[in-house]
C-alpha positions as a Markdown table, in Angstrom:
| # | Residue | x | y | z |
|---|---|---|---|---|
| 1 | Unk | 38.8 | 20.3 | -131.5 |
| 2 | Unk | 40.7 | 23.6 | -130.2 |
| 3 | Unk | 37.2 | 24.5 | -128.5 |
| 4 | Unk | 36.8 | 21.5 | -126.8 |
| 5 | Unk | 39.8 | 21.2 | -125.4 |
| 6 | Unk | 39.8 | 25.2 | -124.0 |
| 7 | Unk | 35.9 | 23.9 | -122.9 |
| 8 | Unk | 37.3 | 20.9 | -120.8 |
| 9 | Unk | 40.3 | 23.1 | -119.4 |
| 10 | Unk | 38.1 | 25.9 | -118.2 |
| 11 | Unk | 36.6 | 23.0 | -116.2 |
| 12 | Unk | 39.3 | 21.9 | -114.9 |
| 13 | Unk | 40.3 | 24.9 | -113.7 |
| 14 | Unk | 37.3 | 25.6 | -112.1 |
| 15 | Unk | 37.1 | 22.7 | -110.3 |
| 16 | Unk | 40.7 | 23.2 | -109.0 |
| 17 | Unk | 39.8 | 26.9 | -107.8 |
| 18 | Unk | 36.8 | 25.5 | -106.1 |
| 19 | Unk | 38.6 | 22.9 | -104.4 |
| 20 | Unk | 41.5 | 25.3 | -103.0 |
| 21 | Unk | 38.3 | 27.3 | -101.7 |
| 22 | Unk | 37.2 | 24.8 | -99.7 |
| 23 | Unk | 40.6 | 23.6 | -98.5 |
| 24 | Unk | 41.3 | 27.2 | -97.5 |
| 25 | Unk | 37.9 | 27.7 | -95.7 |
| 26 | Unk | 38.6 | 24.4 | -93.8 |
| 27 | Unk | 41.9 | 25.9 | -92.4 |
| 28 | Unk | 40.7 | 29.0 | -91.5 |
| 29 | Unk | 42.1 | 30.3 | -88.3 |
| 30 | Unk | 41.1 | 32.6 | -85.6 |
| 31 | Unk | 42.3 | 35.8 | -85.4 |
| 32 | Unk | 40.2 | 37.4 | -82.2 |
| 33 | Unk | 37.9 | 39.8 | -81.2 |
| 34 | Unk | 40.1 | 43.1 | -82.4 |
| 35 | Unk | 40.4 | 42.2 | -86.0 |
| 36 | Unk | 36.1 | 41.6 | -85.9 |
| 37 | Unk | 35.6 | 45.1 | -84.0 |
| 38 | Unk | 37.3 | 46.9 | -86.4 |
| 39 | Unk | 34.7 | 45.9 | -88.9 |
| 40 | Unk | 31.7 | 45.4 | -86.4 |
| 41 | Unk | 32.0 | 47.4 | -83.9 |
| 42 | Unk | 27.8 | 47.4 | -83.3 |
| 43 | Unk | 28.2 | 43.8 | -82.6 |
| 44 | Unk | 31.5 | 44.1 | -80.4 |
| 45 | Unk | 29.3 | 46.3 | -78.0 |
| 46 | Unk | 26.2 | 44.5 | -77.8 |
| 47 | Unk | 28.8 | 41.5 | -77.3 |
| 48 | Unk | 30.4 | 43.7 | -74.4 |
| 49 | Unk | 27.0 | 44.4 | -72.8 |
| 50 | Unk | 26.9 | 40.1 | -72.1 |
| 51 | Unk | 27.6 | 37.7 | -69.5 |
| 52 | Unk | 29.6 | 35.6 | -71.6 |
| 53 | Unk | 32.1 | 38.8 | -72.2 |
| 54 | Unk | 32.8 | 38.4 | -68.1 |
| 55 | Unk | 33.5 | 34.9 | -69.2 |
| 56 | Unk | 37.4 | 34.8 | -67.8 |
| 57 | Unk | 37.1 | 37.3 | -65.7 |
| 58 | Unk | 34.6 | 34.3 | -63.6 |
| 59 | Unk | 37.6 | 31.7 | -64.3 |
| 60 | Unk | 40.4 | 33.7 | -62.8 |
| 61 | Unk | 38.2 | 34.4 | -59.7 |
| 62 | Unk | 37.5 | 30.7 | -59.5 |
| 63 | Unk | 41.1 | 30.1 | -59.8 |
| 64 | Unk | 39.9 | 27.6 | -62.7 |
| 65 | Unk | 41.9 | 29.6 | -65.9 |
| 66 | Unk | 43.7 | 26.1 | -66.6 |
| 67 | Unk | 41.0 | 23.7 | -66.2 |
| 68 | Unk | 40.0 | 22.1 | -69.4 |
| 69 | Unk | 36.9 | 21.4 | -69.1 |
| 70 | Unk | 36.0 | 25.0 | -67.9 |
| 71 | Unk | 38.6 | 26.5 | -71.2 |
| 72 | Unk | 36.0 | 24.6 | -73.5 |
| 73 | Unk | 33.2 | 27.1 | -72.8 |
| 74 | Unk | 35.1 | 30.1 | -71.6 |
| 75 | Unk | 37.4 | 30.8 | -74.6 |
| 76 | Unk | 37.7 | 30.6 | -77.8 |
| 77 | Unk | 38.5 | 28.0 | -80.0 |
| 78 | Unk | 40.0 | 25.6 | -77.2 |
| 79 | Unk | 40.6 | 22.2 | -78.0 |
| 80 | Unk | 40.4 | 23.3 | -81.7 |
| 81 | Unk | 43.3 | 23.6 | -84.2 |
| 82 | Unk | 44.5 | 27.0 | -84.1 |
| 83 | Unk | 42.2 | 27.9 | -80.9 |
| 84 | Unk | 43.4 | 29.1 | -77.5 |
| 85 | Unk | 45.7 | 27.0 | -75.7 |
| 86 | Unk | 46.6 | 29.3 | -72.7 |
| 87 | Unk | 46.7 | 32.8 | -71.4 |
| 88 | Unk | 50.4 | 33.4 | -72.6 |
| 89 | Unk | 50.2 | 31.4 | -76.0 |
| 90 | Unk | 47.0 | 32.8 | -76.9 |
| 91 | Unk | 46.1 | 35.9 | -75.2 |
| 92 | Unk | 43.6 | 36.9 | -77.8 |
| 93 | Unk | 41.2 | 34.1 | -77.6 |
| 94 | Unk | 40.6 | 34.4 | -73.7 |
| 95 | Unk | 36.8 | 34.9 | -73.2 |
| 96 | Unk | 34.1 | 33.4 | -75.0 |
| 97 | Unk | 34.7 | 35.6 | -78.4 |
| 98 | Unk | 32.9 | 35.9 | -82.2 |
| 99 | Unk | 34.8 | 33.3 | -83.2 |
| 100 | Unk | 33.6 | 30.7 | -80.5 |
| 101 | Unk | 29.7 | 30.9 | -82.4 |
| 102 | Unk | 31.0 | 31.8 | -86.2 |
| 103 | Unk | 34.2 | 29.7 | -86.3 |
| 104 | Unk | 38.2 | 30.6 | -87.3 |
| 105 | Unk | 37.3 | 34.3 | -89.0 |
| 106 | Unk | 40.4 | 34.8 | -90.7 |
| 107 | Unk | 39.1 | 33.8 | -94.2 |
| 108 | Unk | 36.2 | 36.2 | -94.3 |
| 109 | Unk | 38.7 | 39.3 | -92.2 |
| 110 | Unk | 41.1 | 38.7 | -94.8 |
| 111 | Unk | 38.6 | 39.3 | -97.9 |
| 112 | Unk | 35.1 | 40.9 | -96.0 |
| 113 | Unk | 33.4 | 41.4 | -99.4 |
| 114 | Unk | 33.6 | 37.2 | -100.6 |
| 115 | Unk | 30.1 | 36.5 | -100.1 |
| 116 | Unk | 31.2 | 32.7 | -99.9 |
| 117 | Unk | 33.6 | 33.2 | -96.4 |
| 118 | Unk | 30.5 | 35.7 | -94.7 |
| 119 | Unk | 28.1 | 32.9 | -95.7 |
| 120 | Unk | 30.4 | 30.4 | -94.1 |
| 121 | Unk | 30.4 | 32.5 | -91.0 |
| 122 | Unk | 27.0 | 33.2 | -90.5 |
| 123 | Unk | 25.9 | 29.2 | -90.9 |
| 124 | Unk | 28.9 | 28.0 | -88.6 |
| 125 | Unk | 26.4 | 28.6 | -85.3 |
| 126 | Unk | 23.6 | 26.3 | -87.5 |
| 127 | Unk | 26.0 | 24.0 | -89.2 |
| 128 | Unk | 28.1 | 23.1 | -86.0 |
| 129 | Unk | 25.5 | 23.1 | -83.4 |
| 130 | Unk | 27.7 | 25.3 | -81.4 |
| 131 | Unk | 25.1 | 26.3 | -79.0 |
| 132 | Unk | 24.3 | 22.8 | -77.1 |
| 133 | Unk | 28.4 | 22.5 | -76.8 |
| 134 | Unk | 28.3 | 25.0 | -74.0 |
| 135 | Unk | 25.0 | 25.3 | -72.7 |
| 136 | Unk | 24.8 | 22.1 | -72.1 |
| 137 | Unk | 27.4 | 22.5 | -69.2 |
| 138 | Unk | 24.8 | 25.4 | -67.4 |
| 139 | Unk | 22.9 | 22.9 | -65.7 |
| 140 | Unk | 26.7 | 22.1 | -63.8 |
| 141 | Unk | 27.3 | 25.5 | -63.0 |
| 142 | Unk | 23.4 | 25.9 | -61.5 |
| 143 | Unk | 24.8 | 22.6 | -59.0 |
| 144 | Unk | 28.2 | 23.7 | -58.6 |
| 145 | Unk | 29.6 | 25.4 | -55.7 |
| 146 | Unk | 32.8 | 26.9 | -57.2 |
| 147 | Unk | 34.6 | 26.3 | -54.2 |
């Protein structure tokens, strides 16, 4: 009976341990560009050698470093929980960072070696079809005048 019962609790508390995993990885915030050089600094400077790196640079030229529906594919994480909300809030999200194709980073920064969070991370582009939510908007900018 003893076993049983330390059978059925070790279930238990794996199933609670594997539900505050997925709770945590669902409120996973973004931390920035900084905290993901410090580990991947190949991949910061192939990131720096894109045009999406000049990404706010563009809007404060335009004047359009306010405008919401320009802030949805020129930073990071707008319009998300947690994601930039403006230049003096949240300084660290400006440009079109990591985070905008891999999603909040702060579970896998915190703990690099959990297999589970990098997995989460890599699959974010896939799972989220982040790609179509910005480049659908490049056929705009090709009719656009920016004036």
């Amino acid at each position: 009976m003893k076993k049983k019962l330390l059978l059925a609790g070790i279930g238990v508390v794996t199933v609670v341990v594997l539900q505050a995993f997925l709770a945590a990885a669902e409120q996973a915030t973004y931390v920035g560009l900084e905290k993901c050089r410090g580990c991947h600094d190949k991949e910061y400077k192939d990131f720096q050698a894109r045009k999406f790196a000049k990404a706010w640079t563009i809007l404060e030229m335009r004047g359009k470093s306010t405008d919401a529906e320009c802030l949805k594919c020129h930073a990071t994480g707008y319009g998300q929980p947690g994601g930039f909300t403006s230049e003096e809030a949240t300084p660290h999200l400006k440009y079109k960072q990591c985070e905008a194709c891999h999603g909040p980073g702060s579970i896998h920064a915190n703990n690099p070696g959990d297999k589970a969070a990098h997995e989460l991370m890599r699959t974010y582009v896939r799972d989220k079809d982040v790609c179509i939510q910005c480049h659908v908007c490049m056929k705009t900018h090709k009719a656009e005048t920016f004036e």
